[in-house]
C-alpha positions in Angstrom: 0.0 0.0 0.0 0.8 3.3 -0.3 0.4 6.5 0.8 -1.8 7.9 -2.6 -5.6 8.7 -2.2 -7.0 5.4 -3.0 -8.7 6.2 -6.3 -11.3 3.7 -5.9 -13.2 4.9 -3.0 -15.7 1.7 -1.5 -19.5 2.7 -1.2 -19.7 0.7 1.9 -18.1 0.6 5.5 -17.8 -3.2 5.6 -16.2 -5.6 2.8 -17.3 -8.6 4.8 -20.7 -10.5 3.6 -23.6 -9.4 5.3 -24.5 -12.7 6.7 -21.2 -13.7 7.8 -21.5 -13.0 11.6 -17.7 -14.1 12.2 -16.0 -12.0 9.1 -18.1 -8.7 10.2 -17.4 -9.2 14.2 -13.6 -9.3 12.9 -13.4 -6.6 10.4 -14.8 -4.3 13.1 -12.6 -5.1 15.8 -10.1 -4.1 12.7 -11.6 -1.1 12.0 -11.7 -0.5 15.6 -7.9 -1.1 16.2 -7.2 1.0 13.0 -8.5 3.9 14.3 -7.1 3.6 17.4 -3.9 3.9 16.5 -4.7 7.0 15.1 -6.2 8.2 18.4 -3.5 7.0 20.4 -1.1 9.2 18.0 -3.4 12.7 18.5 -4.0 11.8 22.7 -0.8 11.1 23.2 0.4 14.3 21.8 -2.0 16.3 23.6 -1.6 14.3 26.9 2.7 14.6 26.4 2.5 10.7 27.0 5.3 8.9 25.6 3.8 5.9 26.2 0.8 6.2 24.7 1.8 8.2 21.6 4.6 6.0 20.7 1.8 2.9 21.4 0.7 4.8 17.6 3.9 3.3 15.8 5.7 0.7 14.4 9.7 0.8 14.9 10.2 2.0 11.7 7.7 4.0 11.4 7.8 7.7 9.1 5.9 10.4 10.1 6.0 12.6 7.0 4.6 16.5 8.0 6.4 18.0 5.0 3.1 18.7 2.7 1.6 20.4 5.7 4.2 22.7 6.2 5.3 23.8 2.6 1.6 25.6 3.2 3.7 28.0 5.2 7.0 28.2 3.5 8.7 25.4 6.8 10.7 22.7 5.2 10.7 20.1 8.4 12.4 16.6 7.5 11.3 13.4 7.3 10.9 11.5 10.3 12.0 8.4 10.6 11.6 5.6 12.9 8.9 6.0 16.3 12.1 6.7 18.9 12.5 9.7 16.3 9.3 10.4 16.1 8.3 10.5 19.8 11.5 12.4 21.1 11.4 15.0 18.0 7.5 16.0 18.5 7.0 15.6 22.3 10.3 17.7 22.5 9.5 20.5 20.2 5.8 20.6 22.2 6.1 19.4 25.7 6.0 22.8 28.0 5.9 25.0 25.8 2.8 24.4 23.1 -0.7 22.7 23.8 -2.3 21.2 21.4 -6.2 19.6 20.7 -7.2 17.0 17.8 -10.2 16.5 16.7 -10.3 13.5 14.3 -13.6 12.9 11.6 -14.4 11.0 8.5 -12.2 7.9 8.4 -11.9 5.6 6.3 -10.3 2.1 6.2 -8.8 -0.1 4.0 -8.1 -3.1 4.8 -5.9 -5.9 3.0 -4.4 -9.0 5.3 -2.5 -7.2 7.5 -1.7 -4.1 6.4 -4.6 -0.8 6.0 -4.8 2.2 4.9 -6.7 4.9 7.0 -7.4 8.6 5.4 -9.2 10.6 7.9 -9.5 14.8 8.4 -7.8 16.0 11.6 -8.5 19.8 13.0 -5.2 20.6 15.2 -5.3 23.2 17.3 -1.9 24.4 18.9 -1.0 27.3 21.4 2.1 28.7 23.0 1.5 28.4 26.9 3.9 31.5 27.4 1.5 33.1 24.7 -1.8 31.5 24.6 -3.3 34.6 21.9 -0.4 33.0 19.8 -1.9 29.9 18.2 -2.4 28.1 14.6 -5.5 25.9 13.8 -4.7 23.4 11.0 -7.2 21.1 9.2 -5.3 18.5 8.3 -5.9 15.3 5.8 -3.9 12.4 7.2 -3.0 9.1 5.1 -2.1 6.3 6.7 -0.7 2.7 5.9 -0.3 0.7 9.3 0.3 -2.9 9.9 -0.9 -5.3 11.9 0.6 -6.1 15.3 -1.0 -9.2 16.8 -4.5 -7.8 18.0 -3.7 -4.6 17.3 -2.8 -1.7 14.3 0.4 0.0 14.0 0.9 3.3 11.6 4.1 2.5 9.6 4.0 5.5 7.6 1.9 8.8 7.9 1.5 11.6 5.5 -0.4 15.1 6.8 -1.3 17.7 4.3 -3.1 20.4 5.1 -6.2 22.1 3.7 -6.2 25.4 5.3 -4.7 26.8 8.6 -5.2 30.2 10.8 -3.2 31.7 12.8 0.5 31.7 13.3 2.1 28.2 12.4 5.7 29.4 12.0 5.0 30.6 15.9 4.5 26.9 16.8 6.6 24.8 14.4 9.2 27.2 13.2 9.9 28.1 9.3 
């Protein structure tokens, strides 16, 4: 799988048969998992839990934030690998911005045991020395995670961003 808008979006949540009790019980404790990797990666960043946000990964995970920042002219680099991850966001953020995430509309696809997730995410972040200093970003993530026993991992994660207020160079830098 790969990180590209699936061009073939499925006009249905479920690919299991409607009368195969088994199939549908699993596919949503997939869809379940899937997603939760996904909210363990926006409440651990707002919580400032290492634990919990690097739960979101696999080892070698990317975490690719460049689309979303060419919107404002920053040129961040690729993340690579969930230690990286973890330490380079929870370090840029912990004490000194907040942040909220609100995640809607996502969508799964799943093949064996690997998926791919797209999903919009509104990110809120504010400087705590500054609270009036803050940027909003509406975000379209895209996600390909594997599977990891009972649960999903995101192995690679790509965030554009459809519009933004505020002040993001105040928050991430240029």
């Amino acid at each position: 799988m790969s990180l590209e808008q699936p061009s073939n979006h499925t006009h249905q949540a479920l690919a299991a048969a409607s009368d195969d009790v088994p199939a549908i019980v699993a596919e949503l404790r997939d869809r379940a998992e899937i997603t939760d990797a996904l909210y363990r990666f926006a409440l651990g960043q707002d919580l400032k839990d290492k634990d919990l946000f690097a739960s979101a990964f696999t080892e070698d995970a990317e975490l690719d934030f460049r689309p979303a920042a060419a919107r404002w002219g920053a040129t961040p680099p690729l993340m690579t690998g969930r230690d990286t991850i973890v330490s380079t966001i929870l370090t840029m953020f912990t004490g000194r911005v907040n942040t909220t995430h609100q995640i809607t509309n996502p969508r799964i696809t799943i093949n064996g045991d690997t998926a791919h997730l797209t999903a919009l995410v509104e990110a809120q972040h504010l400087l705590i020395s500054a609270p009036e200093t803050r940027a909003l970003l509406k975000n379209p993530y895209l996600l390909d995670l594997h599977r990891d026993g009972s649960r999903w991992l995101i192995h690679r994660m790509r965030i554009e961003n459809t519009w933004y207020t505020g002040d993001p160079t105040a928050i991430f830098g240029s």
